[in-house]
N, C-alpha and C positions, 0 to 999 in steps of 0.2 A: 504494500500500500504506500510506503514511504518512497516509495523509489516513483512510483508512478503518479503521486503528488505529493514532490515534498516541498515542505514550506520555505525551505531557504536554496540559498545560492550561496555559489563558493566564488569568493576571489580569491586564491593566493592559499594562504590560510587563514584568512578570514570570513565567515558565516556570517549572512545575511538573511533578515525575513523576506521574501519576496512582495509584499505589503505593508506596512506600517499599522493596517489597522488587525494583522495577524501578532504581532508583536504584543501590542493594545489589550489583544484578548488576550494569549496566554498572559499575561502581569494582572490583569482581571480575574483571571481563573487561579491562580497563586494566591491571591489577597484570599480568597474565600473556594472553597471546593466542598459542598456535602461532606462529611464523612462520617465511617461507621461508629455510633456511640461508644460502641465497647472498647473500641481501639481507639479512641480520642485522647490523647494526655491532655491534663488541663492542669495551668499555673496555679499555685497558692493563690485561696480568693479573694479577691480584693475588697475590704470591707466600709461599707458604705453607710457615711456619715448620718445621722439623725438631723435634719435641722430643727429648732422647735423655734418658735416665738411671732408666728408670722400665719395671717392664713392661708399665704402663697404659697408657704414651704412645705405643703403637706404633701409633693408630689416629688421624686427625685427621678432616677435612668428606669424603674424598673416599670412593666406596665400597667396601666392602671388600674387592669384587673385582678393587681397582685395587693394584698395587702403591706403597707408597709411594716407591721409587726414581723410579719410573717417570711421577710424575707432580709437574712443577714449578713448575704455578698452574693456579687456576682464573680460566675468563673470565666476568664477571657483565656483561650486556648493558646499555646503555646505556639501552635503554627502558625494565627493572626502575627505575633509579635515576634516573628522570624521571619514573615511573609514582606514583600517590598511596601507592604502599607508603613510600615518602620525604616525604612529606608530610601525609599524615593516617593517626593513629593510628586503630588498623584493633580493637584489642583487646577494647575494649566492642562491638562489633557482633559478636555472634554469627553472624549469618545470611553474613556476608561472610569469617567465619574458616572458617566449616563449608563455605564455596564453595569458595575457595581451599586447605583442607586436601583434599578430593575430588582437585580438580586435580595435589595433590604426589603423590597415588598412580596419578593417570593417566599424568604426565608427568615420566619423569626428568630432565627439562633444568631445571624449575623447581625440582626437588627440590634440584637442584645451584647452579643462580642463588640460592637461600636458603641455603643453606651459606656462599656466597661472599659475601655480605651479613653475613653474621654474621662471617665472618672479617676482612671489611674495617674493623668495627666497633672490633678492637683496635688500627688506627691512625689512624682517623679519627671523632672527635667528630663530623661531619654526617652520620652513616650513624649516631646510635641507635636515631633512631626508626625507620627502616628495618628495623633490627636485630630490636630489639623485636619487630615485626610478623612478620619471617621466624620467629623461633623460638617465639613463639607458634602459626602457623601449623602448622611441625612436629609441636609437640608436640603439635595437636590431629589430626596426622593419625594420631600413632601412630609417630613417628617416634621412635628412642631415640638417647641419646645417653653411655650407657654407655661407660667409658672414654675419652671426649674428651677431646681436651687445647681447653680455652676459659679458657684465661689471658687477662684483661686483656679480656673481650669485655664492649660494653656495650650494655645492653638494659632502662634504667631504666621501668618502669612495664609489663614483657613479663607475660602470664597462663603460666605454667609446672606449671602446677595437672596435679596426675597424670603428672607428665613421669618419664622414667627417666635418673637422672643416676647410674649406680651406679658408682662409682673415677671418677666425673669429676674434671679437672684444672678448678676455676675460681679459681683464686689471684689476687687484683688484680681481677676482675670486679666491674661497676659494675650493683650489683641494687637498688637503691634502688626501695623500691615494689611490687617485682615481685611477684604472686600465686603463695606456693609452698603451698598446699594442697594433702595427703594427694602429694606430692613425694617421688618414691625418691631420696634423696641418701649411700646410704649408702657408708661410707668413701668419698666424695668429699671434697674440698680448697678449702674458702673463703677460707682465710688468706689477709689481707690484703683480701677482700672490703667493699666498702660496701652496705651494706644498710639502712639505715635505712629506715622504712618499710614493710617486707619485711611479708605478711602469710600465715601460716602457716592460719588459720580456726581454732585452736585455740589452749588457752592453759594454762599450766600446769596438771597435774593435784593436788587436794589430797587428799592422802593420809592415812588412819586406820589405828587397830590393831584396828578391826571390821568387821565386814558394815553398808557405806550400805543401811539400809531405805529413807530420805527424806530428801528437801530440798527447802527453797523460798525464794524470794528475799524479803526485805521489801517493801513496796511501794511505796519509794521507791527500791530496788535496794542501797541500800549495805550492807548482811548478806544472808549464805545461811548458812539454819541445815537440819542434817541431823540426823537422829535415826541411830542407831545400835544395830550388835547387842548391846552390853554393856550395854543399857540408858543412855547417857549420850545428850546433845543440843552437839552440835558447834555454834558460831555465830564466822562468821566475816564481819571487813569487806571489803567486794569492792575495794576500792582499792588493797591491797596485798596482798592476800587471807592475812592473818594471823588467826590466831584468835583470839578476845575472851573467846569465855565458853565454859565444860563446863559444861552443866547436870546435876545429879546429884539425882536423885528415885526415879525408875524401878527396879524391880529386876528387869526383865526387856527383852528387847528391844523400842526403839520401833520400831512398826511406820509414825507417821503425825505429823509433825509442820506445821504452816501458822503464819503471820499473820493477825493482827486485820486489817480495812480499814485502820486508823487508822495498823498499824505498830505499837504499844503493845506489844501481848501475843502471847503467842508460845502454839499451845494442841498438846500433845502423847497422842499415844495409845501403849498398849504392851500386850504381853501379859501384864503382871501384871494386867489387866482395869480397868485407871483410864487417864481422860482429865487430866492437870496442866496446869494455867495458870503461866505464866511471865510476869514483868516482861521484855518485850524490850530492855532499855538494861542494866538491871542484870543479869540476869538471877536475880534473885530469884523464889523460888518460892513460888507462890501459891494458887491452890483446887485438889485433890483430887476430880475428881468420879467418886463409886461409884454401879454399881450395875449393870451387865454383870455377868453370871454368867459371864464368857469372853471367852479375848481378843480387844482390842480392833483393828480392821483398818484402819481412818480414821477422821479425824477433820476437821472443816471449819465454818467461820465463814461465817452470814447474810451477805450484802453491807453488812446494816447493821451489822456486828458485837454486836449485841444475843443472838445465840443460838448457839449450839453443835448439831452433827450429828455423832453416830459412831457407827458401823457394828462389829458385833461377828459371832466366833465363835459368838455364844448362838442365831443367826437373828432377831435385830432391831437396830434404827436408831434409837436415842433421843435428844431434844430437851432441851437446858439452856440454864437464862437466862443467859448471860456474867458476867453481875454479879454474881448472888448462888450460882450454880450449881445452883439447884434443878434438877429433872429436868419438864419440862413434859408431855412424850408420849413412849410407848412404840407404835413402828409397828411392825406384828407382817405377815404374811404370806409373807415367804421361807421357803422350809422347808429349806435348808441355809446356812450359813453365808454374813455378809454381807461381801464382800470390798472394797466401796467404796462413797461417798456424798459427794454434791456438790448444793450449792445452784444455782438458775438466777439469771441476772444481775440479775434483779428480785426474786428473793428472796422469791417467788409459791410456786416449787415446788423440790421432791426430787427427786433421782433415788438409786436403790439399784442395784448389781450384785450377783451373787449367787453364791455355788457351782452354785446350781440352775439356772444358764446363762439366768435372766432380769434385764431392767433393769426396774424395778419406779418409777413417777411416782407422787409424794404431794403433797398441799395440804399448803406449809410451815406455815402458821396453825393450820390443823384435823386435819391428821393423814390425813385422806378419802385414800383409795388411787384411783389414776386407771390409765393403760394399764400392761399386762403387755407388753414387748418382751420380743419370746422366740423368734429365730433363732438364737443362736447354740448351738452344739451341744456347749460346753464349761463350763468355769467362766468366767464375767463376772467379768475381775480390777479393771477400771479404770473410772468413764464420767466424762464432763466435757461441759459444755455450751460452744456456741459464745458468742464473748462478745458476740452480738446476741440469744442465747436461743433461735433460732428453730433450732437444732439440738443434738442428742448423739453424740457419739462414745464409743464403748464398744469396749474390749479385753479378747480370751479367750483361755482356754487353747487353741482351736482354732486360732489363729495366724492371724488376721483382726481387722481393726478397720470394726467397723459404724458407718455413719449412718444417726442417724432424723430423724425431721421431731416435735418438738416437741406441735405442736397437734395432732395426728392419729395420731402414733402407728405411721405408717406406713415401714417400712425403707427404706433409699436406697441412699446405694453401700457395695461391700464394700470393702478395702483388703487387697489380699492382696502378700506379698512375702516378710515373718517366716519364718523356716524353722523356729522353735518357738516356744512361747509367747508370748504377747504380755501383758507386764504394767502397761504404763502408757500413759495416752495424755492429751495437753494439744492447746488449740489456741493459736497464738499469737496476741498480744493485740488484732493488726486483723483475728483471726478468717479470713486467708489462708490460712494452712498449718495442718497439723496435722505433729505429734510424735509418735512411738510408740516405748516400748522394749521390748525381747523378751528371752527367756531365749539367743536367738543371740547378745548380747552386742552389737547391734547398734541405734542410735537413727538412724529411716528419719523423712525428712521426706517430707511428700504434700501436692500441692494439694486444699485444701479444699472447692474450688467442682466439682474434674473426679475426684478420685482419683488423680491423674495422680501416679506417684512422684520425688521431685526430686535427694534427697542420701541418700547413706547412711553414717551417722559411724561410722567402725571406730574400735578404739582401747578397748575396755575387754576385759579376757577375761574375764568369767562376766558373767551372768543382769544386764540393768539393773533395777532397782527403781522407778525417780523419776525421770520426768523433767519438767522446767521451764522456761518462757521464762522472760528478765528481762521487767521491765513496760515495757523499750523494745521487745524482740521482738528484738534485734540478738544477745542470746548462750543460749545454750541450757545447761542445768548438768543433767549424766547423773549418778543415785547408783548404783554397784552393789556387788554378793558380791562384788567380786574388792577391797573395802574402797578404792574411789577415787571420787570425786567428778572429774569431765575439764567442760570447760568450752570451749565451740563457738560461735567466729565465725559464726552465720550469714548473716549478711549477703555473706561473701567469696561465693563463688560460680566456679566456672569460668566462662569465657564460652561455652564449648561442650560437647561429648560429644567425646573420644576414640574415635575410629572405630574399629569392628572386633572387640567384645569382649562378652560376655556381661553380660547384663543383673541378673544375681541370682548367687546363690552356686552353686560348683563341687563336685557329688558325687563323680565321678572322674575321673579322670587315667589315660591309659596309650601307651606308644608302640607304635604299629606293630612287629611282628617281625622289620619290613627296619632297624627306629631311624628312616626315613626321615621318619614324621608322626607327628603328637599330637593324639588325641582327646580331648577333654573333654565332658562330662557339666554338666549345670549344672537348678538349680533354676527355671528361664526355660523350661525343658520343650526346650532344642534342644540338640545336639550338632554343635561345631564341630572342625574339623580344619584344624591347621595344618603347614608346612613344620618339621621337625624341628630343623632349622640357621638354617634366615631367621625363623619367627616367622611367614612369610608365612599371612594369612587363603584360606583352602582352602572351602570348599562345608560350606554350614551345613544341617546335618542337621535339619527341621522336621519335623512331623507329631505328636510326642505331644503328647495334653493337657494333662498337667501334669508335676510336675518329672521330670526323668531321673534314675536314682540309679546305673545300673550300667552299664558297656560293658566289649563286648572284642572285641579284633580275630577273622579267622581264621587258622589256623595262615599260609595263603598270602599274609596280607598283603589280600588283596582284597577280605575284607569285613568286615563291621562289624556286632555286635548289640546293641542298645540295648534297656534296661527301665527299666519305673517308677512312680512312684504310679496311672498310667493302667491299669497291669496285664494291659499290653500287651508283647509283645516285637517290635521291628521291625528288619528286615533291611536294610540297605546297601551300595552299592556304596562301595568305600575310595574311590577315584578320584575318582568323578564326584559322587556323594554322592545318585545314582539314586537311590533307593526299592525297595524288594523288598518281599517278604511279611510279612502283619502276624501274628504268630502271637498267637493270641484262644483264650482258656480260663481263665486264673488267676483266679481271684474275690476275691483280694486283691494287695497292694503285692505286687512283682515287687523283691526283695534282692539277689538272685542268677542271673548267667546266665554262661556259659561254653558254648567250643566243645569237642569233643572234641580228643584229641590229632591224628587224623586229618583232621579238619576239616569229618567228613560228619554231625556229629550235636551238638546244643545243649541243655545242660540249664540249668533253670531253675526256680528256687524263691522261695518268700517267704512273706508272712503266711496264706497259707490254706492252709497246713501240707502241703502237695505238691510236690512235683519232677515236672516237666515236659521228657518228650522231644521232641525235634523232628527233623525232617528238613531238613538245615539247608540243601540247597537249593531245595527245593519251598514249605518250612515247614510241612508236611504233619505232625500231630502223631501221637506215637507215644504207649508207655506211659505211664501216669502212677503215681507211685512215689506210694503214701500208705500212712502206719505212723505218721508224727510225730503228739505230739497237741499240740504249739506252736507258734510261728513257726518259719520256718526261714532262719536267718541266714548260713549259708556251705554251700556247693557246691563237691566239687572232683572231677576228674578223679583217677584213677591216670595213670602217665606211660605206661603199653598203651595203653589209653583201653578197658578192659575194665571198670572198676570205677568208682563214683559212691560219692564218700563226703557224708554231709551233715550237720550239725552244727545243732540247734536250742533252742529254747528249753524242750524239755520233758526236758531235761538229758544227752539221748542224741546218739551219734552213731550212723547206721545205712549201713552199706554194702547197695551195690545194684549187678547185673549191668547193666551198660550196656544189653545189648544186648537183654534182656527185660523188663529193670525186676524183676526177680525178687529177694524181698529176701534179703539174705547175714544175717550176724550184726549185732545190734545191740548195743553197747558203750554199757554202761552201768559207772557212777563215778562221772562227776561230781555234786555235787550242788546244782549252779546252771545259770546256762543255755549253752550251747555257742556260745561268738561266730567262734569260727576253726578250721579244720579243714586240713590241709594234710599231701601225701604228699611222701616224702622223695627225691628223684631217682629210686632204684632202684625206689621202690614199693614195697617190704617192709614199711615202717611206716608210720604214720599221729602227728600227732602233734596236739593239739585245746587252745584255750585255753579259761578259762572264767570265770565273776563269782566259782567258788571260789576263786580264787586259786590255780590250779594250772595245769600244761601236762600232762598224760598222754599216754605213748607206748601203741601197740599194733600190736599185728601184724594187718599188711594182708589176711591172704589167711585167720585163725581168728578174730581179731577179739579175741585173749587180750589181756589186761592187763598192761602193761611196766611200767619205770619210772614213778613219781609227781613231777614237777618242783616239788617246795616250795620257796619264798622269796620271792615275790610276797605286797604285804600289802592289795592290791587285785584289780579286776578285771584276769584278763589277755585283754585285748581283741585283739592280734595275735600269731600263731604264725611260722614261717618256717622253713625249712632251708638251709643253706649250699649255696651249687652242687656242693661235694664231696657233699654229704649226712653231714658227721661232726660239725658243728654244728646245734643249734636257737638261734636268737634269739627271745625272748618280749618283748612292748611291755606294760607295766601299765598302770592309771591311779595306782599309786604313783609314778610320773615316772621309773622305772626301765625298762633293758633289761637282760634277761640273759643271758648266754651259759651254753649245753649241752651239754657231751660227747652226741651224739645213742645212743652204743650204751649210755653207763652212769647218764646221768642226772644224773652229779653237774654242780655250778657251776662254772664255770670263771669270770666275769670275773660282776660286777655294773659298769653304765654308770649314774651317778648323778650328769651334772649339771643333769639339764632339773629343773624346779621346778613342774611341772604334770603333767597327764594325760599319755601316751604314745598319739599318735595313730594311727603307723602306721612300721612296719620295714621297713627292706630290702636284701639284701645288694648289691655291685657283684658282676659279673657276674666278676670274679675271684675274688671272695669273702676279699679284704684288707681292705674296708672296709665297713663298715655306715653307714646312713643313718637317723635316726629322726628324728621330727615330734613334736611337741608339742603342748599348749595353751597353754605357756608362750608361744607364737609364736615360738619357733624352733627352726631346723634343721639337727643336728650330724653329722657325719662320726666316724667312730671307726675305729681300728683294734684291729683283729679279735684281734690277739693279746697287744697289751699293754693295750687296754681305754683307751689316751690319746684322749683326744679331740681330733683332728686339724684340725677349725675350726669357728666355729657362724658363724650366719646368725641374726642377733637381727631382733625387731620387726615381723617380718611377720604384721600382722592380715588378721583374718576368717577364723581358723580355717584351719591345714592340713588337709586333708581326703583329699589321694592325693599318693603318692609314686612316684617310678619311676626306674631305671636306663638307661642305653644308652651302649655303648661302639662307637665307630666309626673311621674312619682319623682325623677331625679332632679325637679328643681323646675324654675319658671325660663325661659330661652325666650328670645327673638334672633330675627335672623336679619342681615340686610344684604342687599344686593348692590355692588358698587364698582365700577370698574369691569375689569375681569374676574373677581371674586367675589364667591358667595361667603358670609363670615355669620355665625353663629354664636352669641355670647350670652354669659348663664349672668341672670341678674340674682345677687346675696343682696338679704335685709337681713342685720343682727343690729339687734338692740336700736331700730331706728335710723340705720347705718345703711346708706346702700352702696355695695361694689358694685359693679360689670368688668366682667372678664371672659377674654376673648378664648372661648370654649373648642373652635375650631376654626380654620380658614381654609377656603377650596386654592388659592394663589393671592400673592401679594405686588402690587406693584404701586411704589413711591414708600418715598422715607415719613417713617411716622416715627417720632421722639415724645410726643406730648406727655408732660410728668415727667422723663425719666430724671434719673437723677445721675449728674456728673461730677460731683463731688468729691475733689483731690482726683481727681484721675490727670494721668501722669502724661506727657508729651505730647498732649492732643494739641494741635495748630491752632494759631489766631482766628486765620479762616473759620476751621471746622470747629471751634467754638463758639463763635459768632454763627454759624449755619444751626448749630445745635440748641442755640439760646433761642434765634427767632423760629424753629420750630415748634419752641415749647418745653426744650430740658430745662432742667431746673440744679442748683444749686453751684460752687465756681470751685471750677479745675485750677490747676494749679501750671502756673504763668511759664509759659517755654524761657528757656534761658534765652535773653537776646545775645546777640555778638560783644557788646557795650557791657553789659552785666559778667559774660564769660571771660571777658577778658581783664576786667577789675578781681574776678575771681580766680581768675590763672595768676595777676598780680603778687593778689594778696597769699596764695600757697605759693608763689618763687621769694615774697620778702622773708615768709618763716624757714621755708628750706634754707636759705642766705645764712638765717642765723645759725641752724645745727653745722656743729661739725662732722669734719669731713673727716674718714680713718683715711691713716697713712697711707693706705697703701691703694687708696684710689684715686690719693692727691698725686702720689708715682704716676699714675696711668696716664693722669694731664699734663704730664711734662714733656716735651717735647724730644 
């Protein structure tokens, strides 16, 4: 067999794999092999410390269905710690982490042999690297380490990128180097920690008192100057990143600020309809150039800096000499508004993006118009050429970033992922990667040669405007509406994918009717289910085309129906995650689906203004309800399951007989569009929010008009009723929740401390406490009658998007949906007290610190305690030695050696 495929080659006397990733495997299959129990030596056990004083510490390596009495070491086998997990760092090889993290989810004994490693690590210096390599290994399998006590473990140079450390105990921990990118740490415990090293992927954010339109870096990197919405020009030096200069000209917002080649001159655009030239050092200001009739949307410098390009409101693109600022050429052919313009690297040709959803090529020199690109089926916000020239990359409101081919003209790949708009896009500077930012508040990096999607930076809340490589390509600077400028290591990188977790952002969340699973919904088009209590991955729901936006179980628990931009509804087994029938008819987005109360019948609605019956288990379709003349955004049952109320965008709500689709009364009032709709336990009322700013009640069975709920100074986007039915909670996008006497209407509590939209409410299933989501990214607990808000949950990016209860014998849980992860956390009341703690998490992406504690922790950087403080850590590290203080202290130990003498016989040795 070995003769006829052997794995290696021979040079010389030298042996070679014939593969690199044959190599890979065998050091994979070394680290860890099956082997027969009886024959297994196993090392003196390593005994594991008690911690007590805490109610985090009740958990340490062993699992959790182990008692901790009951268990008083663990045994790590002797061929782990002879095996190259002990001797060659395993971190930078991706392919060998992604082997061995597989293995921790096949095999609980290695699961267990890496805990024991990690534990041995706190009292032995020759087990780091080891160390290191175990809990890299975990964390890439998905493994969490939420409330661990890892006092004192060391793991200098370990990849912990996306790991769940939430109330971890790591006080005295030896993190020098370690990779903590987009890392759950929060109210975890680093005091005492050494960290020098440490690399987060991001960097402090700088912060304004307006909306970032733009920013870009000089071209020697040391300034980024950003334009702004007050009409002012922010410039700041990247070394310390303090600000230098406000430039004040503008009397409207800039929309578009760049660099000369040279670095010299700084050239801005704005909506007062003028392009201003700046001294880049002084920033003194310098030529005025008019002549837009509208404002101006970019602006950008020839390669040779001899000329000027900006794009305007007016529908043209006009040409100025740098120097003197005359106006050279007016390029005329967009017939809506030009929203972007960029020179190619040679400085040959134009390109234009357009309102009119085309990229428009011009002869820089003459002005001659060349191809019309014209796929994209929105507004062309952004294009940029690659920096070899022989491509464009162009972003649209369609929420896609196009490539073209240059010389031809011809389209190439799409880039899809953006869940809304996409307003900017760069490539970086060796032309690799591409950059794009979206109105999701999200900057997604993509390989440039395949499409292939790599990173996705959470971490700003509203729309990005600008985004930028430095001219090394190592950090990325995002401007957005939420008035921050954030600043991104890319180079850090995980060394692998975190097993197990959805690939794009999550539309809904809900539990099972048993509390037993968690279904999520996700824009990756698949719906996955997991174990309610372990987090355990369950059978992944494929089949739709594109994203999923809504599910719900059946009343029994058994099945499952999914909808979505496919505008399709598909049926599932809960269990096995079988495939059932595909119910086909909608001829738009599917917003809405729900089962009856009885569990025999499915209604569904969405943008082609229909409600749709089904038969929910044949999927044989029944009536179809049509009267809306808008979208229809919410569907809901009566609790009979006699009645179908539905809520849409042409400002009505319309009840309907289930069972004929025959229409009842239609309720009209409001005078915007109908986002929520919802019956009160009994049924008797109905209660509807809306963009007026109102919640109106009405009766279920005449359809008459009740109370009118005023004090909303926004949209109220979520409705709800208390499990009594004597309360309504209403969620605005004034960042408020409010509470309703449900019979008389009046206010009872206003909840004001979230400082953003109100994403989504919900009561506990006692109906003591309420739950609301944010855009602020975070998630508060209240109680219900005095309106205190009982705990929040800071920093969790990528948008909450679903909420849910569930109360069982092991404690009371809610779950949220946010990002790409589903996260699961047990709320504790002692003595009046309440914790939440983060119980499980499906994946994590962006750095969450809020609470932790840094407390004497040792060599952490200026930067990365300044990034650590405005995230929300709490207590002060201890201050790096500057150069100026090292070297009064090398001083001060040369003046005392000075004093001791010297033995003879080594003042001999200095003589010459």
């Amino acid at each position: 067999l070995l003769l006829e495929a052997c794995p290696l080659t021979r040079g010389g006397n030298q042996y070679r794999f014939i593969h690199k990733s044959i190599l890979e495997y065998c050091l994979a299959r070394a680290v860890f092999e099956p082997r027969d129990e009886k024959n297994t030596k196993h090392q003196e056990p390593v005994p594991v410390l008690a911690r007590r004083g805490s109610i985090y510490s009740v958990e340490s390596f062993e699992d959790k269905d182990i008692r901790e009495e009951s268990v008083s070491c663990i045994p790590i086998e002797q061929a782990v710690l002879d095996s190259p997990l002990a001797w060659r760092f395993f971190v930078n090889e991706p392919s060998i982490i992604q082997f061995l993290a597989e293995r921790v989810q096949q095999e609980p004994l290695f699961k267990e042999q890496l805990f024991a490693v990690i534990e041995l690590s706190k009292v032995d210096d020759k087990a780091r690297k080891a160390a290191a390599n175990a809990i890299t290994i975990l964390v890439r399998a998905g493994v969490e380490f939420n409330t661990k006590d890892l006092r004192g473990i060391q793991i200098p140079g370990a990849d912990l990128s996306g790991g769940q450390f939430d109330h971890a105990q790591l006080q005295g921990a030896d993190l020098r180097n370690v990779n903590l990118r987009n890392i759950w740490l929060r109210q975890a415990d680093l005091s005492n920690a050494r960290m020098s090293g440490v690399q987060f992927g991001e960097w402090p954010y700088l912060k304004e008192d307006s909306e970032v339109q733009s920013c870009a870096f000089s071209p020697d990197a040391r300034t980024l100057a950003m334009g702004l919405d007050d009409g002012t020009i922010s410039v700041y030096e990247t070394v310390g990143w303090v600000k230098i200069h406000t430039l004040h000209g503008h009397t409207r917002e800039v929309t578009s600020v760049t660099y000369s080649p040279s670095g010299h001159q700084i050239a801005s655009g704005s909506g007062d309809k003028t392009v201003r030239l700046w001294d880049a050092q002084t920033g003194t200001p310098g030529l005025t150039l008019s002549g837009h009739t509208d404002d101006i949307n970019s602006v950008t410098y020839s390669p040779s800096g001899h000329q000027i390009a900006s794009a305007s409101h007016d529908t043209t693109v006009r040409l100025w000499d740098a120097e003197t600022g005359a106006s050279n050429f007016i390029l005329r052919g967009h017939t809506r508004s030009v929203s972007t313009v960029t020179y190619s690297p040679s400085g040959h040709q134009i390109a234009s993006g357009s309102e009119d959803a085309t990229v428009r090529l011009w002869d820089a020199q003459t002005g001659v118009p060349g191809f019309i690109l014209s796929r994209h089926t929105d507004i062309v916000r952004c294009v940029t050429y690659s920096p070899s020239g022989h491509q464009i990359a162009s972003a649209s409101y369609d929420r896609t970033v196009r490539l073209w081919d240059v010389q031809t003209g011809v389209p190439g790949l799409i880039l899809k992922g953006h869940t809304r708009p996409v307003l900017t896009v760069t490539y970086s500077p060796s032309g690799q990667r591409i950059a794009s930012g979206s109105k999701d508040a999200t900057v997604r990096l993509w390989d440039a040669k395949t499409g292939i999607p790599s990173l996705i930076l959470r971490g700003h809340i509203d729309s990005i405007y600008s985004v930028t490589f430095s001219p090394s390509g190592h950090q990325i600077a995002s401007g957005s509406s939420d008035k921050t400028v954030r600043l991104w290591d890319v180079l850090i990188v995980p060394s692998s994918i975190i097993l197990g977790s959805h690939t794009d952002s999550i539309h809904d969340v809900m539990y099972s009717p048993s509390g037993n699973q968690i279904a999520s919904a996700s824009e990756d088009g698949t719906v996955w289910l997991r174990n309610a209590q372990t987090g355990a991955p369950g059978p992944v729901l494929s089949g739709h085309t594109k994203s999923v936006f809504t599910i719900t179980y059946s009343p029994n628990d058994l099945y499952i129906a999914s909808a979505g931009w496919d505008m399709t509804v598909r049926l599932w087994d809960a269990q096995t995650g079988v495939p059932g029938p595909i119910l086909s008819g909608h001829t738009g987005i599917i917003t809405s689906v729900i089962y009856s109360p009885s569990g025999h019948q499915i209604a569904s609605g969405g943008l082609d203004k229909t409600v749709r019956l089904w038969n929910a288990q044949t999927g044989t379709p029944g009536p179809i309800l049509s009267g809306h003349t808008g979208f229809i955004w919410s569907i809901t049952y009566s609790p009979s399951g006699y009645q179908i109320a539905s809520g849409s965008a042409d400002k009505t709500v319309r009840l309907w007989d289930a069972q004929s689709g025959t229409p009842g009364p239609t309720l009209r009032g409001h005078t915007d569009i109908v986002w929520s709709v919802t019956y009160s336990p009994s049924g008797h009322q109905i209660a509807s929010g809306s963009t007026d700013e109102t919640v109106r009640l009405w009766d279920a069975q005449t359809g008459a008009s009740g109370p009118i709920l005023s004090g909303h100074t926004d949209v109220v986007r979520c409705v709800i009723y208390s499990p009594s039915g004597h309360q309504i909670a209403s969620g605005s996008y004034d960042g408020t929740v409010r509470l309703w006497d449900a019979q008389t209407g009046s206010s009872n509590l206003t909840l004001n401390c979230h400082t953003s939209k109100i994403s989504g409410v919900k009561y506990s299933s006692s109906g003591r406490q309420i739950v609301s989501t944010s855009d602020d990214a975070t998630v508060r607990i209240w109680d219900v009658d005095s309106g205190e808000c009982l705990a929040a949950i800071e920093d969790i990016r990528g948008g909450i998007i679903s909420i849910a209860w569930s109360a069982t014998l092991n404690g009371i849980f809610f779950t949220t949906g946010s990002g790409n992860s589903v996260r699961v956390w047990k709320v504790i009341e002692e003595e009046g007290d309440f914790q939440v703690l983060l119980h499980w998490c499906s994946a994590h992406s962006g750095l969450s610190v809020s609470g932790t504690s840094i407390q004497n922790v040792q060599g952490l950087s200026r930067v990365n305690s300044r990034l650590l403080t405005q995230r929300g850590a709490v207590g002060v590290p201890i201050p790096p030695l500057s150069l100026r203080n090292a070297s009064r202290k090398l001083t001060g130990m040369a003046s005392v050696v000075s004093t001791l003498k010297v033995p003879e016989r080594l003042s001999a040795l200095r003589e010459p």
